[in-house]
C-alpha positions as YAML, in Angstrom:
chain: A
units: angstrom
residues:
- id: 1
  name: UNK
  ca: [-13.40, 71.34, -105.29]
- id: 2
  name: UNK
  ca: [-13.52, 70.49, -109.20]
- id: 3
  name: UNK
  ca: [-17.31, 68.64, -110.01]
- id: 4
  name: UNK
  ca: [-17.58, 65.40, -111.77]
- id: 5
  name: UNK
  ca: [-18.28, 65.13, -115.31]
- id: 6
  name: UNK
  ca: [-21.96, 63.82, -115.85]
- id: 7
  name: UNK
  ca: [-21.35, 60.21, -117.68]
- id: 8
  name: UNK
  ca: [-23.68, 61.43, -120.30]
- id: 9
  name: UNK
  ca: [-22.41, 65.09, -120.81]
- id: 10
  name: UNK
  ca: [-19.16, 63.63, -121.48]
- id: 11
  name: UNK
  ca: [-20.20, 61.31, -124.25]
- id: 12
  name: UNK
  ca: [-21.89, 63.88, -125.88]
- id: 13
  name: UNK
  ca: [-19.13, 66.31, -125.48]
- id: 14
  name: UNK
  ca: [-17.36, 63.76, -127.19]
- id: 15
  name: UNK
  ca: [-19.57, 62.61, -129.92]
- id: 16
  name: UNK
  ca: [-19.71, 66.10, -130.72]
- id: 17
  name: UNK
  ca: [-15.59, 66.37, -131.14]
- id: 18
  name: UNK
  ca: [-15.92, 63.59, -133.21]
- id: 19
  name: UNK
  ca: [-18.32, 65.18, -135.43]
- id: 20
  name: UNK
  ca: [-16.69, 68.67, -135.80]
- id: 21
  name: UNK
  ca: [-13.46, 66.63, -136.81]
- id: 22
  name: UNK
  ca: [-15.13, 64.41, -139.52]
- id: 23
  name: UNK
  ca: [-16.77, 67.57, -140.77]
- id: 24
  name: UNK
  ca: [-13.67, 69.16, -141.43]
- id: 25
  name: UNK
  ca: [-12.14, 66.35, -142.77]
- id: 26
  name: UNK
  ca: [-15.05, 66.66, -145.17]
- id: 27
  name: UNK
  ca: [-16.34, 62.96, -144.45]
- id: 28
  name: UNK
  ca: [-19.73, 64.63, -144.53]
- id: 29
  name: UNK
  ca: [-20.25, 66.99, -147.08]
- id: 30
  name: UNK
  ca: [-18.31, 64.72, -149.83]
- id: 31
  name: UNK
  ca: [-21.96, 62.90, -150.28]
- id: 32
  name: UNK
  ca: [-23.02, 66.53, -151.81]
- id: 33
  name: UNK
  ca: [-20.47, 67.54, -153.92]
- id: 34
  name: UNK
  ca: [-21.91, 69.41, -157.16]
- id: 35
  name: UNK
  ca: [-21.10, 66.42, -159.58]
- id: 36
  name: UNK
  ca: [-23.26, 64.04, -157.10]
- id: 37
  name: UNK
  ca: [-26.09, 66.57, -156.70]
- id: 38
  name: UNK
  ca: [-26.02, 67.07, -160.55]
- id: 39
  name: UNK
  ca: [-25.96, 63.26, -161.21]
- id: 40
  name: UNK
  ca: [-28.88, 62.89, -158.42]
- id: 41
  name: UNK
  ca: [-32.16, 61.80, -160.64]
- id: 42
  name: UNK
  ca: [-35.43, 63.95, -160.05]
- id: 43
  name: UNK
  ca: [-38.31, 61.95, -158.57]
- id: 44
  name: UNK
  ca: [-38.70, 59.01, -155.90]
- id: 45
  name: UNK
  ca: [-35.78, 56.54, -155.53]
- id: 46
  name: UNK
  ca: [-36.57, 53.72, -157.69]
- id: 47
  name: UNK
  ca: [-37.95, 50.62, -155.89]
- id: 48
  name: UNK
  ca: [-40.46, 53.56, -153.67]
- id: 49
  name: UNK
  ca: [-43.27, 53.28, -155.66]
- id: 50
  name: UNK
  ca: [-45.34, 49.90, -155.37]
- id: 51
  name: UNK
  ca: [-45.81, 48.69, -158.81]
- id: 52
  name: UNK
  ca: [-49.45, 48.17, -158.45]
- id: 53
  name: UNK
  ca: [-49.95, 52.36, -156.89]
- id: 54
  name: UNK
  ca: [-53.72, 53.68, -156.50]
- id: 55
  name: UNK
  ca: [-54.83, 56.11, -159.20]
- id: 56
  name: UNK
  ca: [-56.23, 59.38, -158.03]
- id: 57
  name: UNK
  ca: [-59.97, 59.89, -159.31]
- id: 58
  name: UNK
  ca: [-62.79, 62.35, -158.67]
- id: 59
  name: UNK
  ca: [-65.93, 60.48, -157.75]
- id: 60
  name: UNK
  ca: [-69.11, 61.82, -156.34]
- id: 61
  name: UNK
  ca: [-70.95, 60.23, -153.64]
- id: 62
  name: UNK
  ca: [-74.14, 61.43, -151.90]
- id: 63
  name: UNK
  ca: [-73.26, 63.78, -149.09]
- id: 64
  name: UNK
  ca: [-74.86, 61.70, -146.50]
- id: 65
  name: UNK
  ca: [-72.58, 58.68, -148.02]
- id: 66
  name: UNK
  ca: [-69.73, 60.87, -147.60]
- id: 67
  name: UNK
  ca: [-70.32, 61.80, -144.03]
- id: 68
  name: UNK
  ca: [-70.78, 58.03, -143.02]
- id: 69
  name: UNK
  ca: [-67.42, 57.04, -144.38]
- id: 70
  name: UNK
  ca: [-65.58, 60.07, -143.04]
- id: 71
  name: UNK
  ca: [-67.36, 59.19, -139.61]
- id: 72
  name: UNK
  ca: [-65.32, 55.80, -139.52]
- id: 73
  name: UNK
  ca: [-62.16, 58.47, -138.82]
- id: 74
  name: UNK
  ca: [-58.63, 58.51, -140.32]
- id: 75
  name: UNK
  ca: [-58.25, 55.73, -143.26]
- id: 76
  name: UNK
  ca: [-61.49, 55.83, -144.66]
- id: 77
  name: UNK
  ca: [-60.59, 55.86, -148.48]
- id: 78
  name: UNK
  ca: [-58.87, 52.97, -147.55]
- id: 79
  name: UNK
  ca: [-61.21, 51.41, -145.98]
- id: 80
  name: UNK
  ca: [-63.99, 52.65, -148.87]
- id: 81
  name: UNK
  ca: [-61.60, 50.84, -150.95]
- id: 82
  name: UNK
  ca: [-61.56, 47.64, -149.67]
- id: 83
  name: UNK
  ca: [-64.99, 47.35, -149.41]
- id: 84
  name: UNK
  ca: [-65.80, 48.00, -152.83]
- id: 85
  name: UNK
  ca: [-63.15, 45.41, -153.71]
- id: 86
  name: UNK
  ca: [-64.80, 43.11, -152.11]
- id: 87
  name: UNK
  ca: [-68.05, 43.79, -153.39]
- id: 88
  name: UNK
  ca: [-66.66, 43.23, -156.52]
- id: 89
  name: UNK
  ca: [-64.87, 39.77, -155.63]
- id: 90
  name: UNK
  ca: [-68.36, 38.89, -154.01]
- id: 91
  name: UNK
  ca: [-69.99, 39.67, -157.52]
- id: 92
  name: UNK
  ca: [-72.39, 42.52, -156.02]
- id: 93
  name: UNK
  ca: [-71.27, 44.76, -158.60]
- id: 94
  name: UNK
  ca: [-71.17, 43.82, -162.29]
- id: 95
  name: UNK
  ca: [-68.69, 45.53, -164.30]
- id: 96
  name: UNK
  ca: [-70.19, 46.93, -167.11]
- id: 97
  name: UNK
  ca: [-68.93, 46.49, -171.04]
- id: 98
  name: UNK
  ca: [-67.19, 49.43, -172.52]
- id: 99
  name: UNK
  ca: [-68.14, 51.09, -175.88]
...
């Protein structure tokens, strides 16, 4: 007595007909053909990077310091960040002229 195709098993079986045939029509590889890969710039897309990006620094803080914001857990530059943003919106921290 011949068993019943599982619903899903067939769709996949299927799906993956479908697949073998569009890669042999070469559906899929004609979106990496040498002159595209070639013509491909190096970098992130364009439109990836906000316009306004944070700028990597070195800054030293007090290891105690350091230990209280890495104690709020994952996001704490972030949140380091914003809070001396706002201390600077607030006017607790003057910016100094530059020479």
């Amino acid at each position: 007595m011949p068993k019943t195709k599982d619903p899903e098993m067939a769709e996949f079986e299927a799906a993956l007909l479908r697949s073998i045939d569009q890669a042999q029509r070469g559906e899929h590889a004609a979106a990496h053909t040498p002159a595209q890969i070639a013509a491909r710039k190096r970098g992130r897309p364009v439109g990836s990077v906000k316009e306004d990006a944070k700028v990597s620094t070195t800054i030293r803080f007090d290891a105690d310091v350091l230990a209280g914001l890495k104690a709020t857990g994952p996001g704490w530059q972030t949140r380091a960040n914003d809070a001396l943003r706002a201390a600077l919106k607030a006017g607790r921290l003057k910016a100094e002229p530059t020479h």
